[in-house]
NUDRENTI-462691 format. One record per atom (N, C-alpha, C): x, y, z; atom name; residue number from 1. Coordinates in pm, 1 decimal. Layout:
NUDRENTI-462691
+----------+----------+----------+-------+-----+
:       px :       py :       pz : atomo : num :
+----------+----------+----------+-------+-----+
:        X :        Y :        Z :    CA : NUM :
...
+----------+----------+----------+-------+-----+
//
This chain:
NUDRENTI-462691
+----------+----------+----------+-------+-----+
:       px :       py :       pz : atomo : num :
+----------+----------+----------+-------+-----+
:     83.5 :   -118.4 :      0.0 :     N :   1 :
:      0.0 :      0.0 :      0.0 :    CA :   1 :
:     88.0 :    124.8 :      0.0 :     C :   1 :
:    -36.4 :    203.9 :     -7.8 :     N :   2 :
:    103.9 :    373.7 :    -30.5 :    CA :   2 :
:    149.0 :    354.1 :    154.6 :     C :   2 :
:     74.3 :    401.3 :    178.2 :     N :   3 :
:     90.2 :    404.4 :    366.0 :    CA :   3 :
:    226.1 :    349.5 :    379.2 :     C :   3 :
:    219.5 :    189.3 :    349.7 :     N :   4 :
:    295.3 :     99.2 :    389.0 :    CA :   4 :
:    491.1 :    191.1 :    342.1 :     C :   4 :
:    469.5 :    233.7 :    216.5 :     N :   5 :
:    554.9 :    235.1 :    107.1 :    CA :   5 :
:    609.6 :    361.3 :    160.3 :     C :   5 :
:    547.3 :    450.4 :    261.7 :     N :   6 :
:    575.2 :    557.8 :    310.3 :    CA :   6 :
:    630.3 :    556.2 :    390.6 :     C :   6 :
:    599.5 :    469.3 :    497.5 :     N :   7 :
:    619.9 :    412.1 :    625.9 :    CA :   7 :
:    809.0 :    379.4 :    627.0 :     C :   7 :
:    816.4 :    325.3 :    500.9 :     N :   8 :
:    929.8 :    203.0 :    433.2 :    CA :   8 :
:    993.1 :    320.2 :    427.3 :     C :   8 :
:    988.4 :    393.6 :    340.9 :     N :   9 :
:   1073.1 :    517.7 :    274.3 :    CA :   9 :
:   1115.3 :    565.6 :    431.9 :     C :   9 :
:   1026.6 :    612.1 :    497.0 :     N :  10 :
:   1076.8 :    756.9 :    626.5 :    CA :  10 :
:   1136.0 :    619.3 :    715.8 :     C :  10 :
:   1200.0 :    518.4 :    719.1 :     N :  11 :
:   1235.5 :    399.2 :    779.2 :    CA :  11 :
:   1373.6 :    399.4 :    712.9 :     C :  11 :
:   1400.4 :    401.0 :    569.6 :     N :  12 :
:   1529.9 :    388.9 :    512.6 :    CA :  12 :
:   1573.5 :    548.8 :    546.0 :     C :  12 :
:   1541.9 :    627.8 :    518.5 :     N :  13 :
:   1584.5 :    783.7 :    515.2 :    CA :  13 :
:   1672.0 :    787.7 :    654.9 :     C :  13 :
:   1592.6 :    774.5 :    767.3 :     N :  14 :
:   1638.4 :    765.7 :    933.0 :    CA :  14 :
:   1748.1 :    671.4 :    909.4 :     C :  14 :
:   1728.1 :    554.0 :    895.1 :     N :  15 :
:   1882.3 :    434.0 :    915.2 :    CA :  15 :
:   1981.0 :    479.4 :    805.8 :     C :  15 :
:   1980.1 :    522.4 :    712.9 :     N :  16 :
:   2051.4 :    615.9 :    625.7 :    CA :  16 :
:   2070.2 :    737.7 :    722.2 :     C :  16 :
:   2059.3 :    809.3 :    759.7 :     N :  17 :
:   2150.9 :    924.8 :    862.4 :    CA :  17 :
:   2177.2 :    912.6 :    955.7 :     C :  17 :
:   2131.2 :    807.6 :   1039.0 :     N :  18 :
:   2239.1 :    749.5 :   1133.8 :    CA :  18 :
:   2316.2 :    665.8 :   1068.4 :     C :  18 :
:   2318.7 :    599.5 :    968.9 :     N :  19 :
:   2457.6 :    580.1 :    927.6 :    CA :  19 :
:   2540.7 :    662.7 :    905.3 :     C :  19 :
:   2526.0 :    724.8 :    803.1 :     N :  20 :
:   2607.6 :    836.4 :    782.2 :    CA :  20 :
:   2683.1 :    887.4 :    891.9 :     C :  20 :
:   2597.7 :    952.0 :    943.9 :     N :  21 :
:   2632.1 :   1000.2 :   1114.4 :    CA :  21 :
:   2728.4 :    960.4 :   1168.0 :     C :  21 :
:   2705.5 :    836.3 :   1163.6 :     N :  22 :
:   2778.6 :    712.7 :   1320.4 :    CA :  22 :
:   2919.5 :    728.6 :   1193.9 :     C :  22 :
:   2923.0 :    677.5 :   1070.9 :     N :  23 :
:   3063.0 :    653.0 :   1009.5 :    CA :  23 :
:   3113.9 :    794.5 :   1012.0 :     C :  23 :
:   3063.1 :    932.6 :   1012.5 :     N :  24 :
:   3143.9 :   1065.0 :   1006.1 :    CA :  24 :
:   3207.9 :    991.1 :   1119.1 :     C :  24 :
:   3143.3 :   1049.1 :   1212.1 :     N :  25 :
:   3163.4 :   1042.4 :   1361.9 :    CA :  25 :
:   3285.9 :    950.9 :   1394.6 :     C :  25 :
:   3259.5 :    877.0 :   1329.0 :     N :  26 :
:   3394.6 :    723.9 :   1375.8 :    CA :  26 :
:   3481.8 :    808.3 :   1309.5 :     C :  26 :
:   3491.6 :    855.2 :   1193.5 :     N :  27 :
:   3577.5 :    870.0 :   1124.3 :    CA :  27 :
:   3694.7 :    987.7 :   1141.5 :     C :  27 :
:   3594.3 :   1125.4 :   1238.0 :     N :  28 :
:   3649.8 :   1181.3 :   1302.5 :    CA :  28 :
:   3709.5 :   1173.9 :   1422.5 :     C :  28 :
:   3682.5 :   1092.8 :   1496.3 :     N :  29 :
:   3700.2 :   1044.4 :   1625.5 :    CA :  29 :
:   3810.9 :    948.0 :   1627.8 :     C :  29 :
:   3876.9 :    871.6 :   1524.8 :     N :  30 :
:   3945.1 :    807.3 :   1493.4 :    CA :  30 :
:   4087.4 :    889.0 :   1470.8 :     C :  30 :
:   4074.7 :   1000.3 :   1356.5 :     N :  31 :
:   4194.0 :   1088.9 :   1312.4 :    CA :  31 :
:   4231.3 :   1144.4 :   1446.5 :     C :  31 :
:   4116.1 :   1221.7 :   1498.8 :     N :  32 :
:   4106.3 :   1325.0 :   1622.1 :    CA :  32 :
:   4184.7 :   1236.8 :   1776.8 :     C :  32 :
:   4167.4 :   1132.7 :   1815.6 :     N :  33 :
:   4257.1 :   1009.8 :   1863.9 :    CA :  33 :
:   4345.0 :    985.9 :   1850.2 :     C :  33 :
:   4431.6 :    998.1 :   1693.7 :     N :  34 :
:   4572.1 :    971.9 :   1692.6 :    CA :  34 :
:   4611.1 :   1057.0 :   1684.2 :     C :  34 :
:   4562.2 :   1217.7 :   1667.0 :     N :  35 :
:   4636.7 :   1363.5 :   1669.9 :    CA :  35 :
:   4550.2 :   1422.4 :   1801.9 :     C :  35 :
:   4574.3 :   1446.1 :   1911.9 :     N :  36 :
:   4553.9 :   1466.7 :   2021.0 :    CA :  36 :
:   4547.6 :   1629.0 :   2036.6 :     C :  36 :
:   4639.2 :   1724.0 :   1955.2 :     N :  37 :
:   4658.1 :   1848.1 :   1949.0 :    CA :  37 :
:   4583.6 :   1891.5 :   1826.0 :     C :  37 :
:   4504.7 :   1820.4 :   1764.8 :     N :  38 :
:   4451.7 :   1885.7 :   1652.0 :    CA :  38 :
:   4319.9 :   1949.9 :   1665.8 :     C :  38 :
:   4300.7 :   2013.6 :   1568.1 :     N :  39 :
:   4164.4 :   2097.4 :   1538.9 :    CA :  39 :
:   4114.6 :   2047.1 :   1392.5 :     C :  39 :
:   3980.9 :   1969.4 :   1393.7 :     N :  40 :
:   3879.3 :   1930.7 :   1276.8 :    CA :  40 :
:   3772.3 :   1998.0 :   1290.9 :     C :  40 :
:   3794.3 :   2045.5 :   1159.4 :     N :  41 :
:   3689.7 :   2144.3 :   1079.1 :    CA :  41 :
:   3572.3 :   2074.3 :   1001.2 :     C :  41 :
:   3465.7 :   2059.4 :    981.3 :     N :  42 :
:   3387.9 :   1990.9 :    923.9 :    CA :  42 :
:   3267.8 :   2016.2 :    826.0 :     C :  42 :
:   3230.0 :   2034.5 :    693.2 :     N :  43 :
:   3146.6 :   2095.0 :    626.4 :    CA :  43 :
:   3083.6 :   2031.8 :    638.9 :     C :  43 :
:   2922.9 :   2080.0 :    665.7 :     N :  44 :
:   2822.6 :   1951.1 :    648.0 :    CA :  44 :
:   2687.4 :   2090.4 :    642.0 :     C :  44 :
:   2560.3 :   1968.0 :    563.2 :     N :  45 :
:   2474.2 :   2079.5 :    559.9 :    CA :  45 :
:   2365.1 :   2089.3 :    731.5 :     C :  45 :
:   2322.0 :   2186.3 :    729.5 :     N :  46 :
:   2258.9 :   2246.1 :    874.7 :    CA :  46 :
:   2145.2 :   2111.7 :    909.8 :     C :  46 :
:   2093.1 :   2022.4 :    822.2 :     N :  47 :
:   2032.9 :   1947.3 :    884.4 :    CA :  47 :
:   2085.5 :   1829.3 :    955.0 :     C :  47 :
:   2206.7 :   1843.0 :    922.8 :     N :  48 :
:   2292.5 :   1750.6 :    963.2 :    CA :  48 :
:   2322.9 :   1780.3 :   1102.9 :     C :  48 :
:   2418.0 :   1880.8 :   1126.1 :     N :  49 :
:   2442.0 :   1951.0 :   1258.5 :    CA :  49 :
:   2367.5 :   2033.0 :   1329.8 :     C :  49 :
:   2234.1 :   2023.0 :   1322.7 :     N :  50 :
:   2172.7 :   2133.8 :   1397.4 :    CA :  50 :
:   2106.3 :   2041.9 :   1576.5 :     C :  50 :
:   2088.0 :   2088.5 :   1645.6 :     N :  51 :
:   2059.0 :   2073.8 :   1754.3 :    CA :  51 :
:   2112.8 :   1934.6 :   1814.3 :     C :  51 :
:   2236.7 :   1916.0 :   1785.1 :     N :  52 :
:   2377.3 :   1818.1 :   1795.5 :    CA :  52 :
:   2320.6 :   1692.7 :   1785.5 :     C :  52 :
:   2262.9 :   1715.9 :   1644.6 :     N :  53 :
:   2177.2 :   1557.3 :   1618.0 :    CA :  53 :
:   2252.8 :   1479.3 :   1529.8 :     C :  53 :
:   2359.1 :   1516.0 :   1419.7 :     N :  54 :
:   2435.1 :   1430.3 :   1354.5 :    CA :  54 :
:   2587.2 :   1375.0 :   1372.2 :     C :  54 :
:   2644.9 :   1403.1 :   1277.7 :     N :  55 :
:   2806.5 :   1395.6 :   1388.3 :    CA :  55 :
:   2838.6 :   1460.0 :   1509.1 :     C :  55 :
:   2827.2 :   1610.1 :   1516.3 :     N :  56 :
:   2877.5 :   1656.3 :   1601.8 :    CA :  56 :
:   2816.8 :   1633.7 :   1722.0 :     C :  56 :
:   2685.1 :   1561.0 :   1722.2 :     N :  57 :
:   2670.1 :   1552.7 :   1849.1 :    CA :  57 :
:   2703.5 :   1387.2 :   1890.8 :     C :  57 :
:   2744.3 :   1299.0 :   1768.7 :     N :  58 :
:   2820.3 :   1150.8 :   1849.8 :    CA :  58 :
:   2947.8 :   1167.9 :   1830.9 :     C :  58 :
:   3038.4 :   1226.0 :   1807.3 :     N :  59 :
:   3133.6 :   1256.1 :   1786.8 :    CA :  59 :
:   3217.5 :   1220.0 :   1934.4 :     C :  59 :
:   3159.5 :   1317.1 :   2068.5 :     N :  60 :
:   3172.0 :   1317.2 :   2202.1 :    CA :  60 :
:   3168.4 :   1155.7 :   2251.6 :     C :  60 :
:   3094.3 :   1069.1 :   2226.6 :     N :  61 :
:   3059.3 :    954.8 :   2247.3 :    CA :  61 :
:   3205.7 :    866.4 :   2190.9 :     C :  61 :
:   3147.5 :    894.5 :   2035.8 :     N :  62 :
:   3327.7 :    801.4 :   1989.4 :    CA :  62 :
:   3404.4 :    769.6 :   2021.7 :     C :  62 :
:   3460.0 :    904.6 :   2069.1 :     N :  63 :
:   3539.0 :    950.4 :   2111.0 :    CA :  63 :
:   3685.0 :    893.2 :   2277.1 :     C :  63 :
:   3488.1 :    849.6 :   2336.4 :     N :  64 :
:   3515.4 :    832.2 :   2469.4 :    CA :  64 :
:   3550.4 :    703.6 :   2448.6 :     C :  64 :
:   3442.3 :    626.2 :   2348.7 :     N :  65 :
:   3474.7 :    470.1 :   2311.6 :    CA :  65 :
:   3657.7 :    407.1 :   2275.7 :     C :  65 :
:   3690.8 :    537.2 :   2204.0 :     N :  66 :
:   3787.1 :    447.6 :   2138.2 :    CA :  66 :
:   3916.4 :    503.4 :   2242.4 :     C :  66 :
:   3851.7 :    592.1 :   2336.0 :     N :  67 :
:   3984.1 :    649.5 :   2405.2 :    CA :  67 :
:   3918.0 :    664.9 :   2572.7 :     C :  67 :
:   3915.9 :    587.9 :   2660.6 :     N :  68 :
:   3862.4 :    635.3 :   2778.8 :    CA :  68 :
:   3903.8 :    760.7 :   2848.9 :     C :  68 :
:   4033.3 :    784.3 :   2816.5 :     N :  69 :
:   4065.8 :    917.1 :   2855.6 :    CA :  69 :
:   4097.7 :   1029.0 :   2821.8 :     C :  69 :
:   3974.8 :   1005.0 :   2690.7 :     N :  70 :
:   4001.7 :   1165.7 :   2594.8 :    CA :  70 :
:   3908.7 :   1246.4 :   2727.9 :     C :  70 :
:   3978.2 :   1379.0 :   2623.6 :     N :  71 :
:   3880.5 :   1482.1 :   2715.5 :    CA :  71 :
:   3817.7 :   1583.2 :   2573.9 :     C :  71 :
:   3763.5 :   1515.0 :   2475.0 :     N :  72 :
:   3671.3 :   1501.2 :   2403.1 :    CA :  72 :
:   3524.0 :   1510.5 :   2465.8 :     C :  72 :
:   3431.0 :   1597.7 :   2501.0 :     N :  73 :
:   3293.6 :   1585.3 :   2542.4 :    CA :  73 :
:   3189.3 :   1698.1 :   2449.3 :     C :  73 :
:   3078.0 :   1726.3 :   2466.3 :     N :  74 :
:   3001.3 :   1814.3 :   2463.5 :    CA :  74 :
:   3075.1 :   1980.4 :   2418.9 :     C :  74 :
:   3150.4 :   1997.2 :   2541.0 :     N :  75 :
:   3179.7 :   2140.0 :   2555.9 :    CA :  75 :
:   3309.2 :   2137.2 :   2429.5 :     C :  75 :
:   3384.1 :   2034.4 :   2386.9 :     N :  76 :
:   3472.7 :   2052.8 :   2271.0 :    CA :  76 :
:   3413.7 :   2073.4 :   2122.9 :     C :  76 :
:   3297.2 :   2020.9 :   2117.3 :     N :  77 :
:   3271.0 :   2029.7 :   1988.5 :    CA :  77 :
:   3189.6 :   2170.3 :   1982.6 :     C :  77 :
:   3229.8 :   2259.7 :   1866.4 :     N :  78 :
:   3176.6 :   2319.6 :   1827.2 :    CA :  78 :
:   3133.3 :   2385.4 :   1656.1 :     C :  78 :
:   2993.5 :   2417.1 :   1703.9 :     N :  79 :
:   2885.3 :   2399.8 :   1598.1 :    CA :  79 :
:   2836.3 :   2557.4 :   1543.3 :     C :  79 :
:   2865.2 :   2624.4 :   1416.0 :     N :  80 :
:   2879.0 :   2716.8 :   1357.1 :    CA :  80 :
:   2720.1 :   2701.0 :   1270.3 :     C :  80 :
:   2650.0 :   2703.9 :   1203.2 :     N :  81 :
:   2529.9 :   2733.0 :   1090.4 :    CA :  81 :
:   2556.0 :   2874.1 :   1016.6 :     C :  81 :
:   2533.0 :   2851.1 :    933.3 :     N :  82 :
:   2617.1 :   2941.4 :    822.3 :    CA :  82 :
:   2447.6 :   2989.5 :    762.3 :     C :  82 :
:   2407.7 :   3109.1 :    766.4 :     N :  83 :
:   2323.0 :   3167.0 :    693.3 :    CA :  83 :
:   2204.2 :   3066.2 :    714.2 :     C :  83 :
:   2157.5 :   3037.6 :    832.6 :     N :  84 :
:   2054.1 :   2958.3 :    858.9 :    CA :  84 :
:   1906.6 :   3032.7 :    850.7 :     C :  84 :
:   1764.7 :   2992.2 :    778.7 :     N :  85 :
:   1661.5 :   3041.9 :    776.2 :    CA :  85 :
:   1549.2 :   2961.2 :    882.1 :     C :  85 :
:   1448.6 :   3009.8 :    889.6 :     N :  86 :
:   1378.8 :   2946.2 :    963.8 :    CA :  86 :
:   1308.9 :   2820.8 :   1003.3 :     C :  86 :
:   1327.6 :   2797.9 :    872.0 :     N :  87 :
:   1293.2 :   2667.7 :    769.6 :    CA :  87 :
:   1358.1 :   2538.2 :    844.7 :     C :  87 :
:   1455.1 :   2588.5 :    834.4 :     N :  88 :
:   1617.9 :   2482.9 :    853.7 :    CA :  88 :
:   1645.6 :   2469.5 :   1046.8 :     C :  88 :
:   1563.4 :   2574.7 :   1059.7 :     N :  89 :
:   1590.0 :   2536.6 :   1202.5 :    CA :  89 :
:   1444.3 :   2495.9 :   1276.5 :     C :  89 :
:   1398.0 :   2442.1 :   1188.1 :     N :  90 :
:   1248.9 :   2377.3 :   1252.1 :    CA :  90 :
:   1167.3 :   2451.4 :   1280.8 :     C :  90 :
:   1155.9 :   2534.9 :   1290.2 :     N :  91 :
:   1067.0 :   2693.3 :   1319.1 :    CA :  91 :
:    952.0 :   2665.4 :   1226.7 :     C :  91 :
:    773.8 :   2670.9 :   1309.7 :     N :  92 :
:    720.8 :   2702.0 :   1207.8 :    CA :  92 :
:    660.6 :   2805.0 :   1182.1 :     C :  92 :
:    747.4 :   2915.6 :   1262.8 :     N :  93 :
:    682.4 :   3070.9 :   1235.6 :    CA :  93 :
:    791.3 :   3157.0 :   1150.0 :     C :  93 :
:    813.4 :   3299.9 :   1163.7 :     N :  94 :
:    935.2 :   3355.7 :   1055.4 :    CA :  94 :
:   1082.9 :   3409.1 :   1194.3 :     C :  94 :
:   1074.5 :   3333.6 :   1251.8 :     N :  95 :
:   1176.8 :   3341.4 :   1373.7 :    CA :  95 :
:   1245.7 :   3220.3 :   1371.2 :     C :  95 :
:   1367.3 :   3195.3 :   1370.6 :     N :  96 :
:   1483.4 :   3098.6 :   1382.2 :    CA :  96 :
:   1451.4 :   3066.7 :   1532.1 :     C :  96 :
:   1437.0 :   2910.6 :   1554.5 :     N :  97 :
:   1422.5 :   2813.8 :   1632.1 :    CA :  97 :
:   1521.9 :   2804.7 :   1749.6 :     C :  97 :
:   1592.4 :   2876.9 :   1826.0 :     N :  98 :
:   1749.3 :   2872.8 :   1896.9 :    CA :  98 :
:   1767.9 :   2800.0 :   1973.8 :     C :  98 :
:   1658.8 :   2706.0 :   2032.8 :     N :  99 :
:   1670.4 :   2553.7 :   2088.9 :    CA :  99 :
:   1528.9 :   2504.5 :   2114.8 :     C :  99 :
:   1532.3 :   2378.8 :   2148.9 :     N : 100 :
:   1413.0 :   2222.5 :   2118.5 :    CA : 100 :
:   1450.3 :   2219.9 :   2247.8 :     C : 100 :
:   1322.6 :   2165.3 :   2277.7 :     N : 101 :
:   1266.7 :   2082.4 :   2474.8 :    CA : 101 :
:   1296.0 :   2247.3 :   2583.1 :     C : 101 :
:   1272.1 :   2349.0 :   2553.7 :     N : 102 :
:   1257.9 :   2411.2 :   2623.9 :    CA : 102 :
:   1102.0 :   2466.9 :   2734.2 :     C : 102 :
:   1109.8 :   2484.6 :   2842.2 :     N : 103 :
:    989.6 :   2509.0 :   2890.4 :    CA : 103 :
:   1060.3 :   2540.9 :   3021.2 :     C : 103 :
:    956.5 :   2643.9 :   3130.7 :     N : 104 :
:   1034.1 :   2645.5 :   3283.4 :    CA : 104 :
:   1071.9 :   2490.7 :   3317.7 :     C : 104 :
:    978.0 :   2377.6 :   3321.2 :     N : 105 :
:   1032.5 :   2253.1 :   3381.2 :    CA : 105 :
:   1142.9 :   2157.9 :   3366.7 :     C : 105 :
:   1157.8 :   2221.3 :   3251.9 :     N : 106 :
:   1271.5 :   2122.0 :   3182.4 :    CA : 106 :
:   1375.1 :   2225.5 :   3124.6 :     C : 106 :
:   1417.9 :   2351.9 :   3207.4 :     N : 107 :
:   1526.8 :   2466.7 :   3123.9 :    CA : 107 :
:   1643.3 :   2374.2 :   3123.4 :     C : 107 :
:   1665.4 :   2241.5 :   3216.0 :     N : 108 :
:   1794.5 :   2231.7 :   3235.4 :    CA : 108 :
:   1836.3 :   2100.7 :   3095.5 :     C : 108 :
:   1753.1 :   2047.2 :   3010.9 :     N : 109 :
:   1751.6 :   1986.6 :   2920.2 :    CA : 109 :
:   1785.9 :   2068.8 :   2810.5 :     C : 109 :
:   1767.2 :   2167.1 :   2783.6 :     N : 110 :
:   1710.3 :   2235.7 :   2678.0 :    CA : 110 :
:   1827.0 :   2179.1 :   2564.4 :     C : 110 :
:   1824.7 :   2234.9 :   2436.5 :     N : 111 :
:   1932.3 :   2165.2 :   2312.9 :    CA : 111 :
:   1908.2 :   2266.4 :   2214.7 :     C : 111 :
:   2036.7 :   2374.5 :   2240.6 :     N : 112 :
:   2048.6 :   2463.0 :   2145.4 :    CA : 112 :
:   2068.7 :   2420.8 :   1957.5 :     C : 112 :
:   2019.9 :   2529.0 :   1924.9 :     N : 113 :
:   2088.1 :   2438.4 :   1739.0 :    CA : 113 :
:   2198.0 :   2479.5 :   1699.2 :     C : 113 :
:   2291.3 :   2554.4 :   1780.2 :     N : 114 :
:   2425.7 :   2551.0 :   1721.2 :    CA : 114 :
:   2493.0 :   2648.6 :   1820.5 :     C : 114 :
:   2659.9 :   2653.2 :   1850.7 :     N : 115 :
:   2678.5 :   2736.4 :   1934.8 :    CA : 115 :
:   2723.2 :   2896.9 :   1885.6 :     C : 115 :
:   2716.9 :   2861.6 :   1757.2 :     N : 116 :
:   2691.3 :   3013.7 :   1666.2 :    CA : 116 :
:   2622.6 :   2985.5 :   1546.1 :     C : 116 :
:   2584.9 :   3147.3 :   1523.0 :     N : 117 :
:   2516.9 :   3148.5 :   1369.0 :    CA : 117 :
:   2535.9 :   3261.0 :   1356.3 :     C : 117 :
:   2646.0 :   3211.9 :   1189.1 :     N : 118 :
:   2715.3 :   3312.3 :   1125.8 :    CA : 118 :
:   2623.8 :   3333.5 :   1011.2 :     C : 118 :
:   2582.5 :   3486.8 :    985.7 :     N : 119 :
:   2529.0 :   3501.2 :    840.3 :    CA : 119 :
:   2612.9 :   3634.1 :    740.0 :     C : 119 :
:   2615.5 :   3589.4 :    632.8 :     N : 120 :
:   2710.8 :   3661.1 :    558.1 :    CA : 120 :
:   2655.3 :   3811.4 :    534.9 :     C : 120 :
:   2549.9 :   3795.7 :    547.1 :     N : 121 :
:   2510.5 :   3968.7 :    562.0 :    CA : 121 :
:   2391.0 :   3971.5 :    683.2 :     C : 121 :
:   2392.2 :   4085.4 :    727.8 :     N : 122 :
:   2298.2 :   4139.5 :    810.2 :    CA : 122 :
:   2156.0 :   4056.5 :    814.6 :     C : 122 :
:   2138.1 :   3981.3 :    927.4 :     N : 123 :
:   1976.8 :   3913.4 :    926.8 :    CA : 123 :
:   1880.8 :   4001.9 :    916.2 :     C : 123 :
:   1738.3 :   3974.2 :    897.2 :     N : 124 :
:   1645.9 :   4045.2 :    932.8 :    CA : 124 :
:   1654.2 :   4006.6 :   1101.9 :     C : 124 :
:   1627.3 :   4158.0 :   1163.4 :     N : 125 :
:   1564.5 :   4188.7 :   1307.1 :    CA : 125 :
:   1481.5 :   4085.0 :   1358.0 :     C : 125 :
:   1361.0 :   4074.4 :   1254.2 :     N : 126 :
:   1282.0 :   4027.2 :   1293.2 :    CA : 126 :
:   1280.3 :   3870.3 :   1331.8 :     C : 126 :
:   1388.8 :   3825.1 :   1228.2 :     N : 127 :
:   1457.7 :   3668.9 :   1230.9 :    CA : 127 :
:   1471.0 :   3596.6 :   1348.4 :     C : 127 :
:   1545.8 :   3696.5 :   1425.6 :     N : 128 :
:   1580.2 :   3648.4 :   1601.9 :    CA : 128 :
:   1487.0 :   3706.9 :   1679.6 :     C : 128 :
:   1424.8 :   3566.1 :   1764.1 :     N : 129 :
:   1376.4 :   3617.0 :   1869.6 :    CA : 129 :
:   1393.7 :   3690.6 :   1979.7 :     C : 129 :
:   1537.3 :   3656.1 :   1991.1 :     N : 130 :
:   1627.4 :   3691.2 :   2118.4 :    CA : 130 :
:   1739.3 :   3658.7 :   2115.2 :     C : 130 :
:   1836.8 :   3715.2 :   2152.1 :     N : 131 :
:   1955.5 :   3688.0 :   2198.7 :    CA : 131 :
:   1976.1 :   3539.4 :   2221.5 :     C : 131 :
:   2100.9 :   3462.3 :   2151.5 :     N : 132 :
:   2103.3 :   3346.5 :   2234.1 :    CA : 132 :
:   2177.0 :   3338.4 :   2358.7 :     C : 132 :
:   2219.1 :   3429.8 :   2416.3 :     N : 133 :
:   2328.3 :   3448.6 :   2541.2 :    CA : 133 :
:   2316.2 :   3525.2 :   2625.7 :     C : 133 :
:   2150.8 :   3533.9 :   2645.9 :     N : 134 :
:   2065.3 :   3652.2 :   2704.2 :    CA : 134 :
:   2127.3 :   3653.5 :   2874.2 :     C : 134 :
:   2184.5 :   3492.3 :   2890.3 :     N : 135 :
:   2173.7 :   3496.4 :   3067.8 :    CA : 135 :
:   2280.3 :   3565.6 :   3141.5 :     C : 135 :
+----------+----------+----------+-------+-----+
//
């Protein structure tokens, strides 16, 4: 059936980007392991890295796997979005999305979508809701 055939499709799409994902991830975590002093730079598009859902956010994990005493975590990786629209950051109003699971009960969960966002010219005002570094 279509249903079924839909079902199938949004089933391969998901195990297709966590693959992807998991092999960046190894793949960086691997180089980044045998060069201890290095800095990796990484192009990827915003649906990939946004709210540390693709590599950059297993990257930290890998990391720990293949090295128990990296000091590889969370706070090392960092996440840039380059000319991000509203679209791209899950937003379904004309305001960029600046983090998921937020509410008073749960502030301490919250999951920003990147720890900057660079745009090559001047945003619209209206784009940002707020400051992301209001505290």
């Amino acid at each position: 059936t279509d249903e079924a055939a839909t079902k199938a499709g949004q089933a391969n799409f998901f195990a297709e980007r966590i693959l992807v994902h998991e092999a960046c991830a190894t793949a960086i975590s691997k180089w980044a392991t045998s060069r201890p002093n290095s800095m990796i730079v990484t192009i990827a598009p915003i649906p990939d890295v946004r709210f540390m859902g693709g590599m950059n956010g297993r990257v930290p994990r890998v990391c720990q796997h293949l090295n128990p005493a990296s000091l590889v975590d969370e706070e090392a990786v960092t996440t840039i979005l380059l000319n991000p629209n509203a679209r791209e950051t899950l937003s379904e109003s004309k305001f960029l999305r600046l983090e998921i699971g937020t509410a008073p009960n749960n502030w301490t969960y919250q999951t920003k979508i990147a720890d900057y966002l660079w745009f090559s010219s001047m945003p619209k005002v209206n784009m940002l809701p707020r400051m992301m570094n209001e505290q």
